[in-house]
C-alpha positions as CSV (number, residue, x, y, z in Angstrom):
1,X,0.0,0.0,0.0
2,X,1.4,3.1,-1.5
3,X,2.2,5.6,1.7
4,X,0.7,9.6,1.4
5,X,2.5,12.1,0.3
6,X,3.2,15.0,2.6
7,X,1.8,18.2,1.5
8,X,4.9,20.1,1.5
9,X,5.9,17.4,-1.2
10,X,2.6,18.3,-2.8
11,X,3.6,21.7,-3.3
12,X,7.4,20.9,-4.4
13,X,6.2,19.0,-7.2
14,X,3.1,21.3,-8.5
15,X,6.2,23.9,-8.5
16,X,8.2,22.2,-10.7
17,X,5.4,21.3,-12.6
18,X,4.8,25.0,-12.9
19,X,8.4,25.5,-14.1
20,X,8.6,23.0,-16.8
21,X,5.6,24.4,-18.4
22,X,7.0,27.9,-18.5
23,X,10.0,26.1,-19.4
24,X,8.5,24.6,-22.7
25,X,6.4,27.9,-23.0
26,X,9.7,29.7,-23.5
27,X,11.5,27.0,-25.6
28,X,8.9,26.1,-27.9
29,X,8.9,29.7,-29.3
30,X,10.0,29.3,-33.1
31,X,12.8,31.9,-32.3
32,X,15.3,32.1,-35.4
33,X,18.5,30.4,-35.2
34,X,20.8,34.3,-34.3
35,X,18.6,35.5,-31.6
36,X,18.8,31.3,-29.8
37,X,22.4,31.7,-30.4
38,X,22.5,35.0,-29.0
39,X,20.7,33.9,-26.0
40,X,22.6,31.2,-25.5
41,X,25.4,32.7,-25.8
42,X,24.7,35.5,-22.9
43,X,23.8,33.0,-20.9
44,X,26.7,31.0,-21.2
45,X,28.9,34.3,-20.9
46,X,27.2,35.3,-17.7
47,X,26.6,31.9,-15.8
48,X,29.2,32.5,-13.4
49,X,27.8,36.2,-12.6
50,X,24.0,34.2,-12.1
51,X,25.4,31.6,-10.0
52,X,27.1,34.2,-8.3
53,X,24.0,36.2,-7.6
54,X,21.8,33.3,-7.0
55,X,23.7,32.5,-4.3
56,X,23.1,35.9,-2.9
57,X,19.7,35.6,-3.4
58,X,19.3,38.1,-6.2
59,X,16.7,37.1,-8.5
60,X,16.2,38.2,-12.1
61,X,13.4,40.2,-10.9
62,X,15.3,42.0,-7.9
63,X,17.9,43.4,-10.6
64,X,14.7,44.3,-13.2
65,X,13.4,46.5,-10.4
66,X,17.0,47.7,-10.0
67,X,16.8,49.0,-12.9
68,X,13.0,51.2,-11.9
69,X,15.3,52.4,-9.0
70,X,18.1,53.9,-11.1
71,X,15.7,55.7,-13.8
72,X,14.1,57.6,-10.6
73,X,17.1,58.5,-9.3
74,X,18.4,59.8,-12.6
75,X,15.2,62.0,-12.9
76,X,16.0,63.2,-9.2
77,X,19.7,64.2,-10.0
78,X,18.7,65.8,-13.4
79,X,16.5,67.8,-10.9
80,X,18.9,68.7,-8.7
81,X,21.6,69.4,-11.1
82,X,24.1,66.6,-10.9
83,X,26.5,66.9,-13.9
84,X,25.6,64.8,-16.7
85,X,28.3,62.3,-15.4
86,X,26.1,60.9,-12.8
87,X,23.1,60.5,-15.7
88,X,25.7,58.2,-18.0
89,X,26.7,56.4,-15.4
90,X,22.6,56.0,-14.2
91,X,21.8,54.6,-18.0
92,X,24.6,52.6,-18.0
93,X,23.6,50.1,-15.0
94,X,20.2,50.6,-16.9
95,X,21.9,49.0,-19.6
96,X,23.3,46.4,-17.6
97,X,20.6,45.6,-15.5
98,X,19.2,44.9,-18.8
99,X,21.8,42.9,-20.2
100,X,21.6,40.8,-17.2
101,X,17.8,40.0,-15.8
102,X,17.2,37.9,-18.5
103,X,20.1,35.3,-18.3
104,X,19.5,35.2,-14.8
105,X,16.0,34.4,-15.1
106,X,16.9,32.0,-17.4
107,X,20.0,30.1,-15.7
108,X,18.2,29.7,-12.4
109,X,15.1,28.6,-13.7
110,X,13.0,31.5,-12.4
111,X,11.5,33.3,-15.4
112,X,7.9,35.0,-14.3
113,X,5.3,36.2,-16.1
114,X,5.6,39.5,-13.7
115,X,9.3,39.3,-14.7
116,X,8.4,39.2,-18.5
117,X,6.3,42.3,-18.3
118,X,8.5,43.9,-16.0
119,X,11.3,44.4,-18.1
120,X,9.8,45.3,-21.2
121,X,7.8,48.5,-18.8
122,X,11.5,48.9,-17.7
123,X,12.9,49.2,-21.4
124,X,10.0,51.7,-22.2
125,X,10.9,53.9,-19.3
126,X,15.2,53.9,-20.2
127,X,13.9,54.9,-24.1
128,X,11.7,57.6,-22.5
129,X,13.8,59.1,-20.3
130,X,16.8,58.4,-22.6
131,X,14.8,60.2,-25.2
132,X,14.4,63.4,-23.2
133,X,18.1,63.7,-22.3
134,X,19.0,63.5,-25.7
135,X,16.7,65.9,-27.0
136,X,17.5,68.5,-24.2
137,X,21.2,68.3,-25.1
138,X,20.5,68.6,-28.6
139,X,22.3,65.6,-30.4
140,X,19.0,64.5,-32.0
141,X,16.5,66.8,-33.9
142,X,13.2,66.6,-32.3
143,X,11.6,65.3,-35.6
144,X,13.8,62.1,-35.4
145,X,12.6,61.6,-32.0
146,X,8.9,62.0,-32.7
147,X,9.4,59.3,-35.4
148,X,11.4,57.1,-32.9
149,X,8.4,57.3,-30.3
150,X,5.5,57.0,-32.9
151,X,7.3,53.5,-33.9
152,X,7.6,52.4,-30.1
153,X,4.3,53.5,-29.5
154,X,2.6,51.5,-32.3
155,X,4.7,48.5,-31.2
156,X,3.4,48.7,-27.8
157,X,0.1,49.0,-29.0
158,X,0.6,45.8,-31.5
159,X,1.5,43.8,-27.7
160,X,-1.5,45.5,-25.7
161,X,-4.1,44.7,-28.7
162,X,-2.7,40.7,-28.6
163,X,-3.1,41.1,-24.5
164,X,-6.6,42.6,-24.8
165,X,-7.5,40.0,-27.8
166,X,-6.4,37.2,-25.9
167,X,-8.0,38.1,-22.3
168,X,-11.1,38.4,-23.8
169,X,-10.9,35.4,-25.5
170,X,-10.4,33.6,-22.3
171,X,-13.3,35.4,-20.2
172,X,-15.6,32.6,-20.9
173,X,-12.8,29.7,-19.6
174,X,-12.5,28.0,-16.1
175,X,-9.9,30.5,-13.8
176,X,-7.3,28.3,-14.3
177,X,-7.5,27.8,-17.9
178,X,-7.5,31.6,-18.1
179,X,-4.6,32.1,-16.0
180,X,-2.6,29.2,-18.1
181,X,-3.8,31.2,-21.5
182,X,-2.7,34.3,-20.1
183,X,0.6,33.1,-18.9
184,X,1.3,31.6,-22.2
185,X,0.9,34.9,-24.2
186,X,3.1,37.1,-21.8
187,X,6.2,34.2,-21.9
188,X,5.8,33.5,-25.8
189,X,4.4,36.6,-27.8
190,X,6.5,39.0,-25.3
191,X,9.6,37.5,-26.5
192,X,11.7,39.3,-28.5
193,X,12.6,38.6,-31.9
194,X,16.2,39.0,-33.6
195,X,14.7,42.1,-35.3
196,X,13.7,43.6,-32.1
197,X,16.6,42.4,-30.3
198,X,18.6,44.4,-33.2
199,X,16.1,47.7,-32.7
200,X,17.2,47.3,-29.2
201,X,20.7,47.1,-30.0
202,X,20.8,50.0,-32.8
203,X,19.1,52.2,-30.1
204,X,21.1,51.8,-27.6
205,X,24.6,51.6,-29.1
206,X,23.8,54.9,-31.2
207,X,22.5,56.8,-28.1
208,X,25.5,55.7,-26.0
209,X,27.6,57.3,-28.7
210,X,25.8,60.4,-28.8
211,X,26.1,60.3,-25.2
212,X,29.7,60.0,-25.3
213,X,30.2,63.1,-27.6
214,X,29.4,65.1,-24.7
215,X,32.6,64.2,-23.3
216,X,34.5,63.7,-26.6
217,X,33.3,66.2,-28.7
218,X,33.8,64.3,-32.2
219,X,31.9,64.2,-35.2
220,X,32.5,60.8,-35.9
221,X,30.9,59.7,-32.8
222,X,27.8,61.8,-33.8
223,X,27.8,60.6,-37.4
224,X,28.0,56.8,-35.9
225,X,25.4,57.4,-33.5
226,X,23.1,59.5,-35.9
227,X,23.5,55.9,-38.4
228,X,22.6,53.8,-35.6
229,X,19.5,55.5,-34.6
230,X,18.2,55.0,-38.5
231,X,18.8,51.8,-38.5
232,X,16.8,51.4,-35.7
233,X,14.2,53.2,-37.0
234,X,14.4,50.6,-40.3
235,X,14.5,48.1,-37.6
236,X,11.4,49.2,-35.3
237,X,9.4,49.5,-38.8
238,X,10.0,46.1,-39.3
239,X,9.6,45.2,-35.9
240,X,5.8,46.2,-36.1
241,X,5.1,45.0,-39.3
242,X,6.4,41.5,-37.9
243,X,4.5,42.2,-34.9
244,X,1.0,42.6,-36.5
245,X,1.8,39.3,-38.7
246,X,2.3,37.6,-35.4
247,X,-0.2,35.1,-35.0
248,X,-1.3,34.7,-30.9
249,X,0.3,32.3,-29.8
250,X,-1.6,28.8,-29.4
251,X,-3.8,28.0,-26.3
252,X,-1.6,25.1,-24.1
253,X,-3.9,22.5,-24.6
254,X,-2.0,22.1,-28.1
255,X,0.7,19.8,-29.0
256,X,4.4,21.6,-27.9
């Protein structure tokens, strides 16, 4: 006769239940071959740096809202008049925080749907207040920046829409089927593709070198950055019209 299992053994299992299927929610995105490789890559790169922090404790989300923690107090020094030193240095362990979250999530098994949103509300407030720097020190023209933030803003409206389509869709399931729907769409269709991943990466490189020809006053660092930000503007463009083509992902009762 087969002995019962203890409740706290109960719980154990239904959580690594709960991680294998976010697991296989995150895996069995069709991503293309770069942006696997480029996530596998990072994560090999920074293993040690997880490990490191999961030891500590530090979760993937604990460095995402790092990263809230920094914007705010960039705002407050630009408000008090800190030297524009302290706001590179801010946007910097933005960047970082950013570059790390996600191999962290993903080396310690601990990616969250909270996590997932998180970050991408954490991105939108770096390009905002990114955006506003750079246009107060001149080293964009405000009509490149309007076309920057239209493009973000129809992106983020192309992930809301999906959201919206898909909680509705789900208002007449069982809770729990909801939930599992729900989760699904914020782990797959949030991903980011290697076209956004190289938006991402065009925006960030070619601000940080507009950034840096504050200190190093250079026209080649503005020329760079300048290119940078229209290929990221050739990117985002792309990025939408990908992002509108995007079927929802399927429900989880379907074959993975």
């Amino acid at each position: 006769m087969n002995s019962p299992i203890h409740p706290i053994e109960k719980i154990k299992e239904k959580s690594k239940e709960k991680k294998e299927d976010i697991r296989r929610i995150v895996v069995r995105r069709k991503d293309d071959m770069l942006t696997a490789l480029e996530k596998n890559w990072r994560d090999w790169a920074l293993r040690p740096l997880t490990a490191l922090l999961w030891k500590m404790r530090i979760r993937a989300n604990h460095i995402t809202i790092a990263g809230f923690f920094f914007i705010a107090l960039a705002i407050w020094m630009y408000a008090a008049g800190y030297p524009f030193s302290y706001q590179f240095a801010l946007l910097a362990a933005i960047a970082v925080s950013d570059a790390v979250d996600g191999p962290q999530a993903r080396n310690n098994d601990d990616v969250t749907v909270l996590g997932t949103w998180m970050d991408h509300l954490r991105d939108a407030s770096l390009m905002v207040w990114a955006s506003y720097l750079i246009y107060v020190y001149h080293l964009l023209s405000g009509e490149l920046i309007i076309i920057i933030w239209v493009l973000e803003l129809l992106l983020m409206w192309a992930s809301v829409k999906g959201f919206l389509i898909r909680y509705l869709e789900t208002l007449s399931r069982p809770e729990g089927e909801r939930q599992e729907l729900m989760e699904q769409f914020s782990l797959d269709n949030l991903q980011a593709s290697v076209i956004g991943r190289l938006e991402f990466f065009c925006w960030t490189s070619g601000y940080g070198f507009l950034f840096l020809s504050l200190f190093f006053p250079s026209a080649g660092l503005v020329m760079v950055g300048q290119a940078l930000i229209i290929l990221e503007i050739i990117f985002s463009a792309l990025n939408i019209a990908d992002a509108y083509q995007r079927p929802l992902s399927a429900p989880p009762s379907a074959n993975w």
